[in-house]
C-alpha positions in Angstrom: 0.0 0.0 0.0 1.5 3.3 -1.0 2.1 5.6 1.9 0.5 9.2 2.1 3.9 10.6 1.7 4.3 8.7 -1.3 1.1 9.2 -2.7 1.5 12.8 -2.7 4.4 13.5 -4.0 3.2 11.4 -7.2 -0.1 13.2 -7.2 2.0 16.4 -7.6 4.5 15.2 -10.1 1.7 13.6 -12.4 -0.4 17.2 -11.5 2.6 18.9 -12.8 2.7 17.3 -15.8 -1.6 17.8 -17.0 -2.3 21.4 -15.8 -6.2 22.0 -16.1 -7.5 25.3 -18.0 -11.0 25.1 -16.7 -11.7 29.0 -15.2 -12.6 28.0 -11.6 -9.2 26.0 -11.4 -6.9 27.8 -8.2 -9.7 29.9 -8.1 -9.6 31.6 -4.4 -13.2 33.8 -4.2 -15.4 31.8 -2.1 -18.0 33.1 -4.5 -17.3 31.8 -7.5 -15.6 28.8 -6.2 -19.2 28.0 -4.8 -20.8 28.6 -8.0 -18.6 26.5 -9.4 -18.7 23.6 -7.4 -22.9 23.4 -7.1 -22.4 24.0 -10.9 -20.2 20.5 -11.6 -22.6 18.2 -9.2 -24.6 17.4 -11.9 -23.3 19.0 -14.7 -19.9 17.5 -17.0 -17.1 19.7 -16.5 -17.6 20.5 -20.8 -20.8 22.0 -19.9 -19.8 23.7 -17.3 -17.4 26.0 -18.4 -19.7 28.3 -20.7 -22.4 28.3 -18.0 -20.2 29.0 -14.8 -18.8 32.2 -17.1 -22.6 32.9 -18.5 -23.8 33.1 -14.7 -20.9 35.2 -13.4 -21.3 37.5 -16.1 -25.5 38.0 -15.1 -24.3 37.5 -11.3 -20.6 38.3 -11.0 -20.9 38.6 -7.2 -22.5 37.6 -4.0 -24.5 40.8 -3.2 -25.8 40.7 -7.2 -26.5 36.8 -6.6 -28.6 38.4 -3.5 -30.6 40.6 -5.3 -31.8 39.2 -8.3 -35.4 37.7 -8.5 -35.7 33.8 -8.6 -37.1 33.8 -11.8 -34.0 35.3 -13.3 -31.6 32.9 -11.5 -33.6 30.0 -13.0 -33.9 31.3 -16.6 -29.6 31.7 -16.3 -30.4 27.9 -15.0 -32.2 26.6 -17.7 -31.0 23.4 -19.6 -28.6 22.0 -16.2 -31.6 20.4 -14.3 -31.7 19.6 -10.7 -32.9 23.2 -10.6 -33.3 23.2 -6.1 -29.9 23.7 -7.0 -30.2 27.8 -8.2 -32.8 27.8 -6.0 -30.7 26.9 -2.9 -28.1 29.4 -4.5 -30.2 32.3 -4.1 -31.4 31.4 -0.6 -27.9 30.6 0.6 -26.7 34.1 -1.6 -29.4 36.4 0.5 -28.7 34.8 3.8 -24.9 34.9 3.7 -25.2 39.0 1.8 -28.3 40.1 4.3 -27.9 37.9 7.6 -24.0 37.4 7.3 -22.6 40.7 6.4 -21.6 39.3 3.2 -19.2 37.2 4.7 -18.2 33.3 4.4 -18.2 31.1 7.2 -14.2 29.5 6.6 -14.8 26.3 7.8 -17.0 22.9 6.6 -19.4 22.4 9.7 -20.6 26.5 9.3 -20.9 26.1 5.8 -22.6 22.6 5.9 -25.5 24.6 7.6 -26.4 26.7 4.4 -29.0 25.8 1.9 -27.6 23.7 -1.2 -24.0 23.2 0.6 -23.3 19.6 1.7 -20.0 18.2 3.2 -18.3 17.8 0.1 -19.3 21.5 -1.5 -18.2 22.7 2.5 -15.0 21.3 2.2 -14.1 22.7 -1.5 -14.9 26.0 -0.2 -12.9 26.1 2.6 -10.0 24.2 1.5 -10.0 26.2 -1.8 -11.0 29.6 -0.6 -9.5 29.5 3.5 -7.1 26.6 2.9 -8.6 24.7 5.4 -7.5 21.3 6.2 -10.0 19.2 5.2 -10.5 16.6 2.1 -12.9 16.5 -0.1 -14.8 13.8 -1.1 -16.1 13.5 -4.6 -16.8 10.7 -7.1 -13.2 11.3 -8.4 -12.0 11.1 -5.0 -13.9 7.9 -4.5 -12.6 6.2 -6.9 -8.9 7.2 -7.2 -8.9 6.2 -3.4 -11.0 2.6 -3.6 -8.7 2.0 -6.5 -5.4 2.6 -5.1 -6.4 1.1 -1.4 -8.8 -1.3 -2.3 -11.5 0.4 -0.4 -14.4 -2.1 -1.1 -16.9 0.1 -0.2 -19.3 3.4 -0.7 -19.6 6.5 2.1 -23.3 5.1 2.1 -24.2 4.8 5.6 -22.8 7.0 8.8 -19.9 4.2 9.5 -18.5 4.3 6.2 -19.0 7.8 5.7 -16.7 8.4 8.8 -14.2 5.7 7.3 -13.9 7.0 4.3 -13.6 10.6 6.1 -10.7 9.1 8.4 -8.6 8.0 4.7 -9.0 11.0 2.9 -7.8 13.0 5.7 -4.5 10.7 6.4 -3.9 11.3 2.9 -4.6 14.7 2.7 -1.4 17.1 2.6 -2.6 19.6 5.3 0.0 22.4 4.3 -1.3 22.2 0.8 -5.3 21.0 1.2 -6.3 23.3 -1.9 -3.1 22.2 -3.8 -3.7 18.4 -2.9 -7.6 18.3 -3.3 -7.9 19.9 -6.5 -4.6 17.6 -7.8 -6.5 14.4 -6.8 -10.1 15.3 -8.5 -7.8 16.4 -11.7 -6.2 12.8 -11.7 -9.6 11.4 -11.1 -11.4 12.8 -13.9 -8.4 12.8 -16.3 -6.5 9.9 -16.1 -8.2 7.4 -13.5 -11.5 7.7 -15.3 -14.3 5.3 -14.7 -15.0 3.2 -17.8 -11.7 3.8 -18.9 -8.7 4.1 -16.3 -5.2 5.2 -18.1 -3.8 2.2 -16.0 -0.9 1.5 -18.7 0.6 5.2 -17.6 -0.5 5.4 -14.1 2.3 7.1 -11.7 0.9 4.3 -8.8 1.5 1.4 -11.1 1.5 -2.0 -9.0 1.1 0.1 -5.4 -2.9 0.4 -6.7 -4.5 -2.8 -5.9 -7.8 -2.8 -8.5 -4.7 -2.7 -10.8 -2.3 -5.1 -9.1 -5.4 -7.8 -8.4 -6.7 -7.4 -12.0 -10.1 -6.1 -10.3 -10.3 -2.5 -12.1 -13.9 -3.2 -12.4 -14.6 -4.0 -9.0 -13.6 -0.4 -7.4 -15.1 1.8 -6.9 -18.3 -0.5 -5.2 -21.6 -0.3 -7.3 -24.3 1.9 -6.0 -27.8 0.1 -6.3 -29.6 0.2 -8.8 -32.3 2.7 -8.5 -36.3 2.3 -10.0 -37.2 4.6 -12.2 -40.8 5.9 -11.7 -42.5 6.3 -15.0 -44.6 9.7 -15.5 -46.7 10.8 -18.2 -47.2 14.3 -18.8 -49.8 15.4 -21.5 -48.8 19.4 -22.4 -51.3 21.8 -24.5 -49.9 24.4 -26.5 -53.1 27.0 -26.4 -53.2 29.5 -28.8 -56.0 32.1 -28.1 -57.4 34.2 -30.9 -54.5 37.4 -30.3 -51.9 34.6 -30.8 -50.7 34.1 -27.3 -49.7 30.9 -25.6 -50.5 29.9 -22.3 -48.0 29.0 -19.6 -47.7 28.9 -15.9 -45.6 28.4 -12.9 -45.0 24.6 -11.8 -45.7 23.4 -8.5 -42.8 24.5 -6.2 -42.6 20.8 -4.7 -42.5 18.7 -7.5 -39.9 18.2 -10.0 -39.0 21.3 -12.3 -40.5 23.4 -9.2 -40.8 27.1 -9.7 -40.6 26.5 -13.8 -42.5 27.4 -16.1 -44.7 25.2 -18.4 -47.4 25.2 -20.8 -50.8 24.3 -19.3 -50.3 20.1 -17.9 -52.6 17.3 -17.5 -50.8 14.2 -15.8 -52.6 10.9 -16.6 -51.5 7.5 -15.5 -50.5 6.3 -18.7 -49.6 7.3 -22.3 -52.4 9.5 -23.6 -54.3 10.4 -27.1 -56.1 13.3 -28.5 -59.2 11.0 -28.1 -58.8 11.0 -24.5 -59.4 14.9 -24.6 -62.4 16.2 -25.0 -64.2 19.4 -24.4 -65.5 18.0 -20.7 -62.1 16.9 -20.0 -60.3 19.8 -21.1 -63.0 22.5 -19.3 -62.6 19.9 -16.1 -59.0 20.4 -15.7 -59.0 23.6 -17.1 -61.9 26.2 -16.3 -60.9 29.3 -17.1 -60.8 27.6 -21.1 -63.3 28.9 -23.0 -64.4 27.1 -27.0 -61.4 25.0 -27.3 -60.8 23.8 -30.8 -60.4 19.8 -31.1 -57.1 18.8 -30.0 -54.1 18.0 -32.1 -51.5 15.8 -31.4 -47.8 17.2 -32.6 -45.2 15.3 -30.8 -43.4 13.7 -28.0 -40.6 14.1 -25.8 -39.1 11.7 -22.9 -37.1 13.0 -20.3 -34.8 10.9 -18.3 -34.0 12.3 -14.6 -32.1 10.8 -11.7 -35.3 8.9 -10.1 -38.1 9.6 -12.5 -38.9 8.9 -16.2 -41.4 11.4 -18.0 -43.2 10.9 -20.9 -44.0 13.9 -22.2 -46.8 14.0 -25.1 -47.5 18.0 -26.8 -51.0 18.6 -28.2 -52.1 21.7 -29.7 -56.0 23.9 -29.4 -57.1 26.8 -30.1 -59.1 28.4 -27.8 -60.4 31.9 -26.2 -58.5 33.8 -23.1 -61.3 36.5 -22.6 -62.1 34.6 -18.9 -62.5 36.6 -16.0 -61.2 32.9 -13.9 -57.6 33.7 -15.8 -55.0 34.4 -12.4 -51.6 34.5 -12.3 -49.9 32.3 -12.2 -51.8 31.4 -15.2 -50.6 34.0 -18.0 -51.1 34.1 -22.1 -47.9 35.5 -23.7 -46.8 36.8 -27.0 -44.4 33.6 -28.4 -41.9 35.8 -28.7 -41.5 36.6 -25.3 -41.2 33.2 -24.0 -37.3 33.3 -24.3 -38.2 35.5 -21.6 -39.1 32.8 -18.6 -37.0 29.3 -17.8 -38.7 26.5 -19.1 -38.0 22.5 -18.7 -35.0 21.3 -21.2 -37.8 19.0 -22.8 -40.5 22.4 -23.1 -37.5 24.6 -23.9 -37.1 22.3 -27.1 -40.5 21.9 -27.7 -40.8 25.5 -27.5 -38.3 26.3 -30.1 -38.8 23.9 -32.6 -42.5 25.3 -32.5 -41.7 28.5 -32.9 -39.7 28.0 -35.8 -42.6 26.0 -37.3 -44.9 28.5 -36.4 -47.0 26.5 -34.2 -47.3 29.2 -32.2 
């Protein structure tokens, strides 16, 4: 077993060697290392790049951050999913600019209490920004680590959680923990990848034991296998008789909260036009007045982390002259929608209508 000693001062040679150009690499603003780091949970590092520099450019600071309206923050969020993300940015942004002076708690249990910021987003933070000594523990981390050790298991329950804690720190280099954290994640997602591990040019060699035991495929452990739950999600595009579309806000709670979308009907399984009529429309629907037959033009799937949705788009025409027409029920000019964050799958829909002049 390589020693941390040892480990190190390979990490740094190899780190040397492939420098990383990404823009949030020895970044040391706790702001837009944060940004940053909620940006790459669920987002490849590719994608990334254009976004974190599109969202520092509408919010190139905390007290900006703080004062924009939510709406805004999700339209700059549109196409990344997992979207409590930019929510939990904006709430964490206005209590750390309103409640904390504008100032960053420096170390991982004070920053583990803010909205969106879990251990491993605490300890990039405050090893990046207030190098302090703490490791962090990504997917890259995992599975540099599992590899090289032989760690046959997951931080999935408290015990192994604190195990995997107690390694990472004994191999952490606590005079350099921004230095050594970000060189491990760069060796992790550049040269010991997951499908495909550089193993013939590896500066470990024979001291990694998935390597030396032939088990590569073996480490990191497997996570179960979630179920997906299947959804389906019947969407109207509604033109009135001015042209307009109608749209409203999703329920905060569900998935896509805060959104927009175009008026929904969920059914338990894959719809038709037949299966909408003018009862069934007026039922889920009351402020709509002579709705035109229904048209079916497409559909989309969309594939998220514990859900699968089947998304069918039907087009009517119809009247918006009802007094039972509330916000957050609104009828907008097409053109404007670029204005308010949609889905990715209604964002496509939206745009491929437009330029066939659905709508």
């Amino acid at each position: 077993m390589v020693s941390p000693s040892a480990f190190r001062k390979k990490l740094y040679r190899w780190s040397s060697l492939h420098p990383r150009n990404d823009p949030w690499i020895e970044e040391r603003d706790p702001y837009r290392i944060w940004i940053s780091e909620i940006l790459l949970q669920q987002t490849r590092s590719d994608q990334a790049r254009g976004r974190y520099l599109s969202f520092l450019e509408h919010f190139p600071n905390l007290k900006a951050l703080a004062n924009a309206k939510e709406e805004a923050v999700l339209l700059q969020w549109q196409g990344l999913g997992y979207y409590a993300r930019a929510k939990n940015l904006l709430r964490t942004a206005r209590i750390l600019e309103f409640n904390l002076g504008g100032i960053y708690p420096h170390t991982p249990e004070a920053l583990s209490n803010l909205p969106g910021i879990g251990p491993y987003t605490a300890a990039a933070i405050a090893s990046f920004a207030f190098d302090h000594p703490t490791a962090v523990i990504d997917g890259n981390v995992i599975r540099v680590l599992s590899r090289i050790l032989g760690i046959p298991f997951l931080p999935d329950t408290s015990a192994n959680k604190t195990a995997w804690l107690q390694i990472a720190q004994r191999y952490l280099d606590k005079r350099a923990p921004a230095r050594y954290n970000q060189a491990i994640m760069n060796f992790g997602a550049l040269h010991c990848k997951p499908a495909t591990p550089r193993c013939s040019g590896c500066p470990f060699g024979n001291q990694c034991e998935a390597h030396r035991s032939g088990r590569i495929r073996n480490f990191p452990a497997r996570k179960k296998k979630l179920v997906k739950q299947e959804r389906y999600f019947s969407y109207f595009l509604m033109i009135d008789l001015d042209g307009h579309c109608a749209i409203n806000r999703r329920d905060p709670q569900d998935i896509w909260g805060g959104l927009y979308q175009l008026p929904l009907i969920e059914t338990q399984a894959p719809s038709t036009a037949a299966d909408f009529d003018g009862p069934r429309l007026r039922t889920s629907f009351p402020w709509l007045l002579r709705p035109s037959p229904v048209e079916y033009i497409g559909s989309q799937t969309a594939v998220l982390s514990h859900q699968r949705v089947h998304c069918r788009f039907y087009r009517l025409l119809c009247s918006s002259k009802s007094g039972k027409i509330k916000p957050p029920l609104s009828f907008e000019n097409p053109e404007n929608l670029v204005n308010f964050a949609f889905p990715s799958v209604l964002h496509r829909f939206i745009t491929d209508s437009l330029k066939k002049g659905l709508c």
